[in-house]
C-alpha positions as CSV (number, residue, x, y, z in Angstrom):
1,X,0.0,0.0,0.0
2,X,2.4,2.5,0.9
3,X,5.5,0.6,-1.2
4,X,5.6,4.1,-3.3
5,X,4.9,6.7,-1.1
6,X,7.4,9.1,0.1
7,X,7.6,9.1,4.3
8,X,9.2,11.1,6.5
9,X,10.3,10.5,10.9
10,X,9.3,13.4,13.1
11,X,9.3,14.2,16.6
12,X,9.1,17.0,18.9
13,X,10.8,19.9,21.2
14,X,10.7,22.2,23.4
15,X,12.2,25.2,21.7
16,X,12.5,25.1,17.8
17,X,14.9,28.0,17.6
18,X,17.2,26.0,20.0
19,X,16.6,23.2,18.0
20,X,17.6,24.6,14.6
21,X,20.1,26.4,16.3
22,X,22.0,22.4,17.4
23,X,21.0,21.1,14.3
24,X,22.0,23.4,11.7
25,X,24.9,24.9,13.7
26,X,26.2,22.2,15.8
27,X,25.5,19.4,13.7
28,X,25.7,20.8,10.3
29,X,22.4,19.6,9.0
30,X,20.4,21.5,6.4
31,X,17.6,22.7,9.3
32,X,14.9,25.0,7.8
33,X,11.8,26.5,9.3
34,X,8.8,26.5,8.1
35,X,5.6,27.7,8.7
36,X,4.4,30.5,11.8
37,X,3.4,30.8,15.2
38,X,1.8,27.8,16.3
39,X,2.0,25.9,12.5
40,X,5.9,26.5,12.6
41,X,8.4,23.4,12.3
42,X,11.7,22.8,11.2
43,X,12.6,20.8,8.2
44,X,16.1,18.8,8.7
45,X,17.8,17.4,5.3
46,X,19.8,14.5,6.4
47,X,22.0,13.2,3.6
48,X,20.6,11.8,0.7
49,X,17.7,13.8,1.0
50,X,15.9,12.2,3.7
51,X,13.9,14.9,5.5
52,X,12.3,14.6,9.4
53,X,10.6,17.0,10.5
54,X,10.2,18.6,14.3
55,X,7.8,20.3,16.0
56,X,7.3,22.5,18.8
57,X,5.2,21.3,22.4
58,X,6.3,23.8,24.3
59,X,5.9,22.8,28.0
60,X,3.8,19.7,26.4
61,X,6.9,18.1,25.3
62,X,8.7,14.9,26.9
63,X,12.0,13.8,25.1
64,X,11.9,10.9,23.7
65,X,12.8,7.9,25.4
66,X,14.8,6.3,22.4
67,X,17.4,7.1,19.6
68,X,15.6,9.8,17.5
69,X,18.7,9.6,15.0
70,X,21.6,7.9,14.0
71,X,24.7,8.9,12.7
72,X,26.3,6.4,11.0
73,X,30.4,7.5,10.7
74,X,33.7,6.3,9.2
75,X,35.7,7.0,12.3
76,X,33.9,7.3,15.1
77,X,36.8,9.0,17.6
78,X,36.7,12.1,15.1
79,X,33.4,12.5,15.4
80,X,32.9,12.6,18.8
81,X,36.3,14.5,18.7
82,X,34.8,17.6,17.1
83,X,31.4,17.1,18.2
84,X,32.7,17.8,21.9
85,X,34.4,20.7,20.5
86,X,31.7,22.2,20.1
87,X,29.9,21.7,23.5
88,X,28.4,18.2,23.2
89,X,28.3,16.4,25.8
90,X,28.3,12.4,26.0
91,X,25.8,10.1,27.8
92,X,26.8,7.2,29.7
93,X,24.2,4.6,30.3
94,X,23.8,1.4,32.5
95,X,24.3,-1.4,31.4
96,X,27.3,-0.7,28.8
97,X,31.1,0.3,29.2
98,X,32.0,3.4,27.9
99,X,35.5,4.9,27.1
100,X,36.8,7.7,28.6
101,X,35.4,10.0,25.5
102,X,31.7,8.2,26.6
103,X,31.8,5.9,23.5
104,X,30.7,2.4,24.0
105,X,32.6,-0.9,22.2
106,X,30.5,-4.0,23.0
107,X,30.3,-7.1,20.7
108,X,27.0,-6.7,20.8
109,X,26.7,-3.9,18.0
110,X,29.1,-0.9,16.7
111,X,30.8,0.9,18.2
112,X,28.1,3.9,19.5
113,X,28.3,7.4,21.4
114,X,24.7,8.7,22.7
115,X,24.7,12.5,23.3
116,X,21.2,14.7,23.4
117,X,20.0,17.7,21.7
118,X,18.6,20.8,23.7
119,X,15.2,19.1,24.5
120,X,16.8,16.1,25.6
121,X,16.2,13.8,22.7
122,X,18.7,11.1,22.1
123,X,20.7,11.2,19.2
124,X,23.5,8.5,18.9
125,X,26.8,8.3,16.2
126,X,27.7,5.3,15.4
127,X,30.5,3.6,13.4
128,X,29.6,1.8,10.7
């Protein structure tokens, strides 16, 4: 049914200036806004052209309680090198070992480093 139809992931925050701000700034993503007052949302362009959109709750949102996104890189050190250049910070959850630059190496999976944007959504890089 829906084989041929285009799709797009969305979720919300708190603050969509703060929010374009992190992921056009911080993360380098294409991050437009769209729309005004309480129809306004942001538009990210992930590469290859895959788009998700966000959208505001104001005091109505809760961050999600799973990866939103994930980053698949070549080297993940870099990555989380220049990432906490630039202010990210690195979660460390039960459960897993992390190194000391919070990036987890399990044989479970790839290696993976979870950090969050301003609304607290979890966002993880990941090395493919």
């Amino acid at each position: 049914m829906f084989g041929s139809t285009t799709a797009f992931s969305s979720f919300s925050v708190d603050d969509l200036d703060a929010a374009r701000a992190f992921y056009g700034d911080t993360l380098g993503l294409q991050a437009e806004a769209e729309g005004s007052g309480e129809m306004r949302m942001l538009t990210l362009t992930l590469a290859g052209g895959a788009k998700v959109m966000v959208y505001p709750k104001g005091d109505r949102h809760s961050p999600a309680s799973f990866t939103v996104l994930n980053f698949q890189v070549d080297d993940i050190e870099t990555a989380v090198d220049a990432l906490t250049d630039k202010g990210v910070e690195f979660q460390r959850y039960p459960g897993f070992e992390f190194d000391a630059k919070g990036i987890c190496r399990d044989e479970r999976g790839p290696a993976i480093a979870w950090f969050t944007d301003p609304a607290k959504n979890v966002i993880a890089v990941m090395e493919r």
